[in-house]
N, C-alpha and C positions, 0 to 999 in steps of 0.2 A: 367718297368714302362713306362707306354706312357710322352712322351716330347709334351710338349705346350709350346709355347712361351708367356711370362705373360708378361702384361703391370699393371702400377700402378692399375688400376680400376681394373685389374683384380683379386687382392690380395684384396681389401676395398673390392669389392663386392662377395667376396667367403662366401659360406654359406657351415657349416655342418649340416649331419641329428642329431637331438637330441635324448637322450635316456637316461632313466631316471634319471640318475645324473650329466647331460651333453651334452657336443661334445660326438662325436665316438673318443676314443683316437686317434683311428689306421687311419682313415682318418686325424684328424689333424697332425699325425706327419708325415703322407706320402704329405702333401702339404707342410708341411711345409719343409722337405727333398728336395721339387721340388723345390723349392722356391731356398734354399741354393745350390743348385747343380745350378741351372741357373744363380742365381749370381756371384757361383764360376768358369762357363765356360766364361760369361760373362767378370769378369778381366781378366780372362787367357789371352781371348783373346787382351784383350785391354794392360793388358801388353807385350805380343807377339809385338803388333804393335807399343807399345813405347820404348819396345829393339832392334824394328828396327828402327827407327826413330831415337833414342836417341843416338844408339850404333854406327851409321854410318854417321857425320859430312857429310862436305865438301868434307875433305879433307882425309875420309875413315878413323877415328881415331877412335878408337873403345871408347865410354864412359859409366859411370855407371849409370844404370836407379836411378830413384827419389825411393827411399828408403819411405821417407816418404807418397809418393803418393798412394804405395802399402799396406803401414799402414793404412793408410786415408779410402783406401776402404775398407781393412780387419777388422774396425774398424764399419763403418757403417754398413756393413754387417752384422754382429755377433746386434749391436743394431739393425736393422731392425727384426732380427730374434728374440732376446728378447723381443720388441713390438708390433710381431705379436705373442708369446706364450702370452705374458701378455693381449692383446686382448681377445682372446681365453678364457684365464680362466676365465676375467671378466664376458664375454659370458658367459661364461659355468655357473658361479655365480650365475649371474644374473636371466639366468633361472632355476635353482634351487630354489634362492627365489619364482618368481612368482610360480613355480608349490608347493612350500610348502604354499604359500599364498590360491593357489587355492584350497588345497587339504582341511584345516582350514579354510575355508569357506562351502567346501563340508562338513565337519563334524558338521558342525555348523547348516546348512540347515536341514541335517537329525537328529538333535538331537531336533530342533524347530518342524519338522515335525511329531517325533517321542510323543514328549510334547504333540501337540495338539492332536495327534490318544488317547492318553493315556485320554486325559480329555473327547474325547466324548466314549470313551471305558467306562470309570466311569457316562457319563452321560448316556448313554444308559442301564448300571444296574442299576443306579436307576430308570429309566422309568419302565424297565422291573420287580421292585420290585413293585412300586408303583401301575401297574397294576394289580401286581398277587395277590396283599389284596387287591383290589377294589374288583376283579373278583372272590377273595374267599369270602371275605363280602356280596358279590350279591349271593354268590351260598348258602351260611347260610340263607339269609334270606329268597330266594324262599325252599328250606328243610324247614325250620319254617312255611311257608305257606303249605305248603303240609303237614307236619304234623298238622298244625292247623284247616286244611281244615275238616268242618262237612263231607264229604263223604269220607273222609278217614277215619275219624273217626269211622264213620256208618260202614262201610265195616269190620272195625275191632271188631266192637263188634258184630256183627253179624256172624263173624269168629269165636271169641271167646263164646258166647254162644251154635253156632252148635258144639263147643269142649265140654263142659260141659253138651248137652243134651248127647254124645255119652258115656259119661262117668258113 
């Protein structure tokens, strides 16, 4: 794992990639892994330097480090790491709602969209009915002219008698 050396801003301003239910696990627990391991090299060292300091008086007497100081950090540490997972999940929460809001919007939009296709789907059958009786009522009544028509008329009895001379 590559080592960075993280300052405060650089913990607040970390970002993960999102993905459908969330953070990346595996990215947040590897920062957060980086995180714990720097904090933990970090006291080492700093207790290092206070068993020396502490351990070697005046007068070269050897004394006990501050017990409680090593608690103190081990103690913030493990809470920082608590409120940066609790961070995290709020995030992660968080975006979850907004993407089930967006999704319940999307759904919404296409069932509105869906509503209005549906009504001119219905208004355009009945256009399309309402033409097809005009357009058959127009075609009845020019048939009724053509049959009512004296030359058609003419034409057919003069059919019908050249049948009955042949006969």
């Amino acid at each position: 794992m590559e080592k960075i050396k993280l300052i405060p801003a650089d913990i607040l301003s970390k970002t993960f990639s999102g993905q459908m239910f969330g953070y990346n696990k595996k990215e947040v627990e590897s920062f957060l892994e980086m995180i714990a391991n720097q904090l933990e090299e970090m006291m080492q060292e700093k207790n290092e330097g206070l068993n020396l300091e502490d351990t070697i008086d005046e007068d070269s007497n050897p004394q006990i480090p501050d017990k409680n100081l090593i608690s103190n950090a081990l103690i913030i540490a493990e809470q920082t790491k608590k409120d940066i997972i609790d961070n995290a999940k709020n995030e992660a929460e968080n975006i979850k709602k907004s993407a089930e809001l967006k999704a319940k919007k999307m759904i919404s939009d296409a069932q509105q969209y869906l509503n209005v296709m549906e009504h001119e789907y219905i208004n355009l059958k009945d256009k399309k009915k309402d033409f097809l009786l005009h357009f058959k009522s127009e075609i009845e009544i020019l048939l009724e002219r053509i049959n009512n028509d004296p030359l058609f008329n003419v034409k057919t009895k003069t059919d019908n008698k050249g049948e009955n001379n042949d006969q």
